[in-house]
Backbone as CSV, one residue per row, in Angstrom:
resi,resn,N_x,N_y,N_z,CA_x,CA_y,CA_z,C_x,C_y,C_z
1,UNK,-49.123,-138.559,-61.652,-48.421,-137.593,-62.455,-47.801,-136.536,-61.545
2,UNK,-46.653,-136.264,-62.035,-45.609,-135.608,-61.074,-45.046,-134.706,-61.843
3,UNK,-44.598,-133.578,-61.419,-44.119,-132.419,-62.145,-43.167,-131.564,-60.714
4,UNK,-41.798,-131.520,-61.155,-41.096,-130.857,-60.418,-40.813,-129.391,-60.773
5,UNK,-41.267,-128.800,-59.910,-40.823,-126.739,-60.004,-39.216,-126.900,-59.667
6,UNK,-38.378,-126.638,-61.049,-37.011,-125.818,-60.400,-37.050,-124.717,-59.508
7,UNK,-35.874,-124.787,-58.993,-36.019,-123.463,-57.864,-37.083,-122.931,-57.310
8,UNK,-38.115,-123.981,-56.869,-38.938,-123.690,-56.084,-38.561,-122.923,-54.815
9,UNK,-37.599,-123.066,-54.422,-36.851,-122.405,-53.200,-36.787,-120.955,-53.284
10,UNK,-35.836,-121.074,-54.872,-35.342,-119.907,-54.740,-36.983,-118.472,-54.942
11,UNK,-37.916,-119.132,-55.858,-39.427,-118.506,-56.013,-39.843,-118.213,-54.624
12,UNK,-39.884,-119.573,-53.550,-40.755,-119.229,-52.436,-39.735,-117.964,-51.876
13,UNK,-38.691,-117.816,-51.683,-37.838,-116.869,-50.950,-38.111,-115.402,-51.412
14,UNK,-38.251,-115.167,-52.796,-38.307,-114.251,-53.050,-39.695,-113.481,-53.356
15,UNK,-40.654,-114.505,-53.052,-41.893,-114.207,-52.760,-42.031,-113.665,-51.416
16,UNK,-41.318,-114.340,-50.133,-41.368,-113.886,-49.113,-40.895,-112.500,-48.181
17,UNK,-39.563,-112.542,-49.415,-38.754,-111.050,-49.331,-39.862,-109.735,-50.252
18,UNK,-40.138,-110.185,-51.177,-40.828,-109.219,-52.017,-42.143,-108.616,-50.519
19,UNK,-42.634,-109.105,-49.949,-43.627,-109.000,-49.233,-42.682,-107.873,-47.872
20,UNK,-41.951,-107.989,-47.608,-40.650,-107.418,-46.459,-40.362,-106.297,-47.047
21,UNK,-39.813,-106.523,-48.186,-39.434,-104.930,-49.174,-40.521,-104.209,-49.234
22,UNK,-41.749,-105.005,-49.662,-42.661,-103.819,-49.961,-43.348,-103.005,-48.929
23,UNK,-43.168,-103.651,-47.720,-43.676,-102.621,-46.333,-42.881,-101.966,-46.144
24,UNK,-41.030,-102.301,-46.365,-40.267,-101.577,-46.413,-40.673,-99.811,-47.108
25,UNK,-40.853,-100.398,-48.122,-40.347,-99.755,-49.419,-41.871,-99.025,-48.934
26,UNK,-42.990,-99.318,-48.429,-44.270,-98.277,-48.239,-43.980,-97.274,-47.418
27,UNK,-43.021,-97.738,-45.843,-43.497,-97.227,-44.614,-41.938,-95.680,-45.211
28,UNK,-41.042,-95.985,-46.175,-40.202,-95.065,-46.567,-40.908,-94.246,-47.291
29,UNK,-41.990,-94.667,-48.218,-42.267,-93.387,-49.108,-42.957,-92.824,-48.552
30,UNK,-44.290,-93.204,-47.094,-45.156,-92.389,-46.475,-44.056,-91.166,-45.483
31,UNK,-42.514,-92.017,-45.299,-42.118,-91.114,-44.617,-41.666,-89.858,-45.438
32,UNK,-41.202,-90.061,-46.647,-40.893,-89.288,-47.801,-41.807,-88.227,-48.269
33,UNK,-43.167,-88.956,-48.095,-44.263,-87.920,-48.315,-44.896,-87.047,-47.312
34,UNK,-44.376,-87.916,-46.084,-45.212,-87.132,-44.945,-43.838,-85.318,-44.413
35,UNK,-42.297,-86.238,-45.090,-41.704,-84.941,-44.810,-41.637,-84.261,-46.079
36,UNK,-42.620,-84.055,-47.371,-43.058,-83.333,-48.225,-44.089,-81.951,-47.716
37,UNK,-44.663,-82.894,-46.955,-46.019,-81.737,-46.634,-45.699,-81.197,-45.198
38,UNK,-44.847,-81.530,-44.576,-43.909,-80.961,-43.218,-43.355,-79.787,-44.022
39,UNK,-42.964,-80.118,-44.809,-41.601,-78.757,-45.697,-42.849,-77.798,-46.147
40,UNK,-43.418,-77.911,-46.309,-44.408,-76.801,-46.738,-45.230,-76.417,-45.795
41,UNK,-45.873,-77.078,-44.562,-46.242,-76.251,-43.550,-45.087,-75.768,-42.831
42,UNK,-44.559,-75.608,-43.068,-43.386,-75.134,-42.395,-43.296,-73.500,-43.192
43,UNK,-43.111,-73.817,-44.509,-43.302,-72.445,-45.453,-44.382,-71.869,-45.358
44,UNK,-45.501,-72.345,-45.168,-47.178,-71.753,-44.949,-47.256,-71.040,-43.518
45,UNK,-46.632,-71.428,-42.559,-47.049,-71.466,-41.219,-46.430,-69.540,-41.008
46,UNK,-47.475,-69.132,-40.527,-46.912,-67.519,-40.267,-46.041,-67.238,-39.502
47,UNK,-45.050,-66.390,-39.045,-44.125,-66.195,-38.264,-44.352,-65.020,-37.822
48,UNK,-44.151,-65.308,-36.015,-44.262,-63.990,-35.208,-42.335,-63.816,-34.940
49,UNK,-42.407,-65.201,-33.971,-40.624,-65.298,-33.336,-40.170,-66.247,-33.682
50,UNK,-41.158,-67.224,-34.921,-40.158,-68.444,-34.958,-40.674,-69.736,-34.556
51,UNK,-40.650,-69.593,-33.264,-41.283,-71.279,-32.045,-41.766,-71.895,-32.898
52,UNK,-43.176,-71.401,-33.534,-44.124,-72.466,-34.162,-44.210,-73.196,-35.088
53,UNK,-43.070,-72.446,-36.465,-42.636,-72.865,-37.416,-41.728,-73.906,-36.936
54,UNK,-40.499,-73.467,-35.954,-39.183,-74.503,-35.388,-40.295,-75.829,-35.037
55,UNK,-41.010,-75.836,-34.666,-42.069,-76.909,-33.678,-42.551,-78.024,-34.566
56,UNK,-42.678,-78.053,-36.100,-43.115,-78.572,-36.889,-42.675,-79.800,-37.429
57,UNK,-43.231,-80.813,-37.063,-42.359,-82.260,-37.023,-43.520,-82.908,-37.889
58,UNK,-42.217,-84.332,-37.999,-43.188,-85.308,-38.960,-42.879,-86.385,-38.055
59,UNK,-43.932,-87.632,-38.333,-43.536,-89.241,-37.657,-44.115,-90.141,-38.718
60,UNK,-43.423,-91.051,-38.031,-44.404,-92.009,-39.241,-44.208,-93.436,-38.222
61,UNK,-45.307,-94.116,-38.217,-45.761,-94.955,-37.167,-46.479,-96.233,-37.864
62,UNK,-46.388,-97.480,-37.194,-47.377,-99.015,-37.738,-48.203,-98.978,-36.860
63,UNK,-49.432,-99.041,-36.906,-50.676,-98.840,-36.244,-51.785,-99.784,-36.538
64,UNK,-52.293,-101.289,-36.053,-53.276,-101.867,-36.550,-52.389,-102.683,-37.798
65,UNK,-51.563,-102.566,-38.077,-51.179,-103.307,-39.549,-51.038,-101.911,-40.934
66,UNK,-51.097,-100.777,-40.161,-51.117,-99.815,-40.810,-50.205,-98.681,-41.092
67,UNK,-49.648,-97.436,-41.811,-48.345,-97.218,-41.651,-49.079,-95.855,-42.297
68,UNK,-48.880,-94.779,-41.011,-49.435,-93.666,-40.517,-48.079,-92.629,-40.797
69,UNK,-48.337,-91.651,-41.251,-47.578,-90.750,-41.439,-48.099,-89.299,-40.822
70,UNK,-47.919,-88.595,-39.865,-48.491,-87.733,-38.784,-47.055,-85.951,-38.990
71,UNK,-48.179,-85.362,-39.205,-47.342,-84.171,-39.471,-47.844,-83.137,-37.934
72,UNK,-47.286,-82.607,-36.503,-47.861,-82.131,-35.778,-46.583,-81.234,-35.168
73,UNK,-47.344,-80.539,-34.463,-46.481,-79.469,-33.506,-46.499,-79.688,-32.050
74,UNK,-45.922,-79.543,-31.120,-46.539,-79.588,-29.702,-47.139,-78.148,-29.112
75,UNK,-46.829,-77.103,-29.868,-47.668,-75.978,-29.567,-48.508,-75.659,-29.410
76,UNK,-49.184,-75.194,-28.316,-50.425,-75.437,-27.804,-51.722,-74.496,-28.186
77,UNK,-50.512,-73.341,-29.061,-51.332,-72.026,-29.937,-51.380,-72.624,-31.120
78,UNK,-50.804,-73.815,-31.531,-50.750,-73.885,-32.508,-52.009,-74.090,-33.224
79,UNK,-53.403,-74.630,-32.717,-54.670,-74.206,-33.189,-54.975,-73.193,-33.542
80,UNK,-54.797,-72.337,-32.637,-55.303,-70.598,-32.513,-55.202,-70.142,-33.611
81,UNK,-53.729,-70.130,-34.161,-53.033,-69.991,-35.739,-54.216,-70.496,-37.094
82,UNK,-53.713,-71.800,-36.885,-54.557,-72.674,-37.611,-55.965,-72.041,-37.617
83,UNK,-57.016,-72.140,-37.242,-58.339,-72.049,-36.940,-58.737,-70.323,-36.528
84,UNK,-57.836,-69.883,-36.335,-58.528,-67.966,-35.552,-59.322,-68.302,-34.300
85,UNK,-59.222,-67.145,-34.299,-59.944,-66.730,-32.763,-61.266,-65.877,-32.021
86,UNK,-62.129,-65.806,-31.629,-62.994,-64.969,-31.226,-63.906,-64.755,-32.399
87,UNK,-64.739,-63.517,-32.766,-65.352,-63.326,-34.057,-64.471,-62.907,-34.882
88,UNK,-62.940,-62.135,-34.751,-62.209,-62.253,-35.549,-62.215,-63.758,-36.514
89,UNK,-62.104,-64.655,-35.795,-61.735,-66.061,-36.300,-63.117,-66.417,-37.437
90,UNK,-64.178,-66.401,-36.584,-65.632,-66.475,-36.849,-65.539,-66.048,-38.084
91,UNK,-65.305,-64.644,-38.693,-65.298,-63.932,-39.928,-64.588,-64.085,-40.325
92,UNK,-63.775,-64.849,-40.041,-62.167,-64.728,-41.395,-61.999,-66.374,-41.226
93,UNK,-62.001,-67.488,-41.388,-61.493,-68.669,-41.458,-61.476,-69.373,-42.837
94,UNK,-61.040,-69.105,-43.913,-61.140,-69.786,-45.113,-59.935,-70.283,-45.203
95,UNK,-59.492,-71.632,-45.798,-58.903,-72.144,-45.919,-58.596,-73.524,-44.667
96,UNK,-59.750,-73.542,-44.122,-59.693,-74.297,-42.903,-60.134,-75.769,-43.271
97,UNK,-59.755,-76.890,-42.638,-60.090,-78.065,-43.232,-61.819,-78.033,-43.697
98,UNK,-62.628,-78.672,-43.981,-64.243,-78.547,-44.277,-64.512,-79.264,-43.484
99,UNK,-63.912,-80.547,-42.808,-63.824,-81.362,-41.778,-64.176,-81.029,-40.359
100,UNK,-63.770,-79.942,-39.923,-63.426,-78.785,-38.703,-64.364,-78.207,-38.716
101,UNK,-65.136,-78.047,-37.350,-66.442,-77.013,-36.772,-65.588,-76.309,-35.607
102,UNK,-64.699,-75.306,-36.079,-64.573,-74.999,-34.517,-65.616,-73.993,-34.019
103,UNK,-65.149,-74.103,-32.459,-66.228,-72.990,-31.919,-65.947,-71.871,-31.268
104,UNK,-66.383,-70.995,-31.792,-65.797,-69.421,-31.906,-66.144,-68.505,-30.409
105,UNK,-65.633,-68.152,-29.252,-65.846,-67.083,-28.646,-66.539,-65.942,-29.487
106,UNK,-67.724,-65.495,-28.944,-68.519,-64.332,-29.804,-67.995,-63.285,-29.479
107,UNK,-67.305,-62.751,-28.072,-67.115,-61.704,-27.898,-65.777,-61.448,-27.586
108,UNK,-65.266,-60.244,-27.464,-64.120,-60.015,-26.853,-63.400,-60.432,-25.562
109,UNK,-61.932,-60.248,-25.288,-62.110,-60.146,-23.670,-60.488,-59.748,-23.595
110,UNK,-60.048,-59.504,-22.227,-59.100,-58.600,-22.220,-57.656,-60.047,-21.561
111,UNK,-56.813,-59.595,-21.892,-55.895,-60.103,-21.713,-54.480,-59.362,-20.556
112,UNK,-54.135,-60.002,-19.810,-52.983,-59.062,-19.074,-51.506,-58.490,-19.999
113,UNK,-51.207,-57.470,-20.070,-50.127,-56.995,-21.211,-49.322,-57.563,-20.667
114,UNK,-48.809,-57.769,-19.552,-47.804,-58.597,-19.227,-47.424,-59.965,-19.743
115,UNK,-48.366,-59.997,-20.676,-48.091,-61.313,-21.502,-47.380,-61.259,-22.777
116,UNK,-47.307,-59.734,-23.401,-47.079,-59.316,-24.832,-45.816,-58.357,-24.381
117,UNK,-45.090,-58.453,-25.683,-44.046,-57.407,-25.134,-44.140,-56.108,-25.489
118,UNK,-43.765,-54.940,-25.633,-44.088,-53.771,-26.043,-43.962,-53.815,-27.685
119,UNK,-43.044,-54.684,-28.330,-42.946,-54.700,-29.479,-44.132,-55.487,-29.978
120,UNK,-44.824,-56.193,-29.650,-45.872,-56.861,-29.857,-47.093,-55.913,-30.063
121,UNK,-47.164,-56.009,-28.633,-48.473,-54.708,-28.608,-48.351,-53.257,-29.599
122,UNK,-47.250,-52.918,-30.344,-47.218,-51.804,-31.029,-47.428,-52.896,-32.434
123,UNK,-46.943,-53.725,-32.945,-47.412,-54.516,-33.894,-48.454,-54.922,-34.203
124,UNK,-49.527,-54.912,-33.102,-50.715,-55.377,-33.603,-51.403,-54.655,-33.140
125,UNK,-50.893,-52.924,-32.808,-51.926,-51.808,-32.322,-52.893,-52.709,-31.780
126,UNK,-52.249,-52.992,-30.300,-53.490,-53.347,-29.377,-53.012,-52.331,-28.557
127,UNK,-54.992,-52.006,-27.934,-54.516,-50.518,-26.659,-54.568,-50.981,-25.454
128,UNK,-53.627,-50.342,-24.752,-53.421,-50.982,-23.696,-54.497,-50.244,-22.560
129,UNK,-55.298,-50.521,-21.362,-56.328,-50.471,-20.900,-55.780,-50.285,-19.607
130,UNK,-56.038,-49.457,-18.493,-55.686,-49.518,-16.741,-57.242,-50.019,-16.686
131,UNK,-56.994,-51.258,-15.956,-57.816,-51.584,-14.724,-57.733,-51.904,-13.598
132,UNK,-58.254,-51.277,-12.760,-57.374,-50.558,-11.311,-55.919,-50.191,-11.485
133,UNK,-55.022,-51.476,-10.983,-53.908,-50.979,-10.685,-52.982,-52.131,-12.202
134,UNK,-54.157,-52.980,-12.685,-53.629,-53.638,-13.763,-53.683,-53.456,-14.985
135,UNK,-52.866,-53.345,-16.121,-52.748,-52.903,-17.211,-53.671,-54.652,-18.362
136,UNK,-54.220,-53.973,-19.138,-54.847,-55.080,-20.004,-54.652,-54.800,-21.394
137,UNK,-54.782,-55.684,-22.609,-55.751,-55.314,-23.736,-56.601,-56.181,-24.145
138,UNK,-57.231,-55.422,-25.082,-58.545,-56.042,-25.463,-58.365,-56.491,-26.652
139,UNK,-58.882,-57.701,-26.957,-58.353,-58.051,-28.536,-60.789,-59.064,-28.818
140,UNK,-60.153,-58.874,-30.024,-61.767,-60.184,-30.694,-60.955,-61.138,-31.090
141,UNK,-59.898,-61.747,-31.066,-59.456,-62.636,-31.700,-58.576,-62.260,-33.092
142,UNK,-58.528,-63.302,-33.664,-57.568,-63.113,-35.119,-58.175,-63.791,-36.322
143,UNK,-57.634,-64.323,-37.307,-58.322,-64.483,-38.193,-57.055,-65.701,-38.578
144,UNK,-57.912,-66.703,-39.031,-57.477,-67.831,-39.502,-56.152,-67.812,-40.061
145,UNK,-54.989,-68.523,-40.020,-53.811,-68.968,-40.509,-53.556,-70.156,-40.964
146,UNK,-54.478,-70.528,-41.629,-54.068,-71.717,-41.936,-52.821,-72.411,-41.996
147,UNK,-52.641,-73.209,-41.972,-50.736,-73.872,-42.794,-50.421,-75.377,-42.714
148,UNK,-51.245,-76.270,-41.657,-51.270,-77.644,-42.356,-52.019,-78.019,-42.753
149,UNK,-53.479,-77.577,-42.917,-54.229,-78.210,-43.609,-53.946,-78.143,-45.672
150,UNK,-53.423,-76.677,-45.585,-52.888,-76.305,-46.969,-52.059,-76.901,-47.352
151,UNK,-51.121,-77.325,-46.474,-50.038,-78.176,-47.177,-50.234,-79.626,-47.150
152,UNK,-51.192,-79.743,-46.831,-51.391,-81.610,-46.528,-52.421,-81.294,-48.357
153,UNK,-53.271,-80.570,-48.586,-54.193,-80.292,-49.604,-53.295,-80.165,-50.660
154,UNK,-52.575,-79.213,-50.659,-51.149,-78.849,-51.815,-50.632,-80.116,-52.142
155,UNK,-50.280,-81.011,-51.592,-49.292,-81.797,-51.627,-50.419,-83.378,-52.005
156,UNK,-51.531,-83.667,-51.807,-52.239,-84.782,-51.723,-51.891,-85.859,-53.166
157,UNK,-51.587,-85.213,-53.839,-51.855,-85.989,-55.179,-50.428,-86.699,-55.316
158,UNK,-49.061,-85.587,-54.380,-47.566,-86.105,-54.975,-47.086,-86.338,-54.265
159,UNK,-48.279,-86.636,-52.468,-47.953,-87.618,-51.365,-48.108,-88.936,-52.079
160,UNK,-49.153,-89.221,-53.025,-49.133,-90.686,-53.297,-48.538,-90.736,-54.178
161,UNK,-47.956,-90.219,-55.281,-47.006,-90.554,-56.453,-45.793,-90.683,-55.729
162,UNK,-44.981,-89.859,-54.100,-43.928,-90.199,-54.044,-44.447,-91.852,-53.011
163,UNK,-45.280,-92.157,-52.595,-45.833,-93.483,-51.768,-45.128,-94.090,-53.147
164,UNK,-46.441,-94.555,-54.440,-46.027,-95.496,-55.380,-44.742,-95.451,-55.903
165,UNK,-43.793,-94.737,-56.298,-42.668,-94.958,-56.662,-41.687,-95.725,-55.771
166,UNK,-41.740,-95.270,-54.542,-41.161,-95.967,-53.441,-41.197,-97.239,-53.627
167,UNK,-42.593,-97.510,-53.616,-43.005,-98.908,-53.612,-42.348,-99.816,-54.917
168,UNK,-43.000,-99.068,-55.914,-42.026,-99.333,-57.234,-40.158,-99.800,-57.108
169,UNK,-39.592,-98.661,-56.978,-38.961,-98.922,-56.363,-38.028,-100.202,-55.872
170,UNK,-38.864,-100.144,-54.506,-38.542,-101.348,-54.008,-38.910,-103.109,-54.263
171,UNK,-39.968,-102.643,-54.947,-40.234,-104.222,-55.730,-39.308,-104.335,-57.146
172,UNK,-38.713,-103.503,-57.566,-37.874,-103.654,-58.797,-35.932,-104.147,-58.280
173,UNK,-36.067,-103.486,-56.988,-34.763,-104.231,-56.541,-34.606,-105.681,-56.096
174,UNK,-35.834,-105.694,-55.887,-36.022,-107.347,-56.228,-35.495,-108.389,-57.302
């Protein structure tokens, strides 16, 4: 007994494409979603001059068979922000991933002013200190800034609604 499938061809093909579209159609909406929660750390992220906010990128990458969507900065303060600093940081960090133990400097320590500009140092009434012939200030740190962990949290539920539609989507142009 024999039974012929019409357009078996044309079924296997579009079984095979449906499978192409839909990684398609995934690795676009993670990018869609991953520059959702970029746009909002970007709005979260505090501003002194700018840099850190400008610094704020998205990627999206195949990894293992997997399709990674990575929101990062190359700024190297850009923790400091994130997480605080010293016991300033210690006492003030809410909004920080629950994930994250950072570890806090307990005490103060002085910094060369030559690092801050005068408009700085009058902004964050830090005093400036002679030691010997070198000028310092003294800071405890700062206090938490969160801004990607909030926006990755803000955004979690309509990172995957814009994922599934994508996907949707792309299996309906099928």
């Amino acid at each position: 007994m024999s039974e012929e499938i019409q357009n078996m061809d044309r079924l296997m093909a579009k079984l095979n494409n449906l499978e192409k579209q839909s990684n398609v159609a995934l690795k676009q909406g993670v990018w869609k979603a991953a520059e959702r929660v970029r746009a909002e750390a970007v709005l979260l992220c505090p501003v002194n001059h700018g840099e850190l906010r400008q610094s704020i990128k998205s990627s999206v990458r195949t990894l293992d068979g997997r399709i990674i969507g990575t929101i990062y900065t190359n700024k190297e303060y850009a923790k400091y922000v994130e997480f605080g600093t010293g016991p300033v940081g210690l006492a003030n960090h809410d909004g920080i991933s629950p994930e994250v133990n950072p570890s806090y400097v307990t005490s103060g320590w002085y910094i060369p002013a030559s690092e801050f500009t005068q408009a700085d140092i009058e902004k964050y009434h830090f005093k400036v200190i002679q030691i010997g012939e070198k000028e310092f200030v003294y800071t405890e740190g700062q206090p938490a800034q969160p801004f990607m962990y909030p926006a990755l949290k803000n955004n979690e539920k309509l990172a995957e609604n814009i994922i599934i539609n994508n996907i949707r989507k792309g299996i309906e142009r099928l």
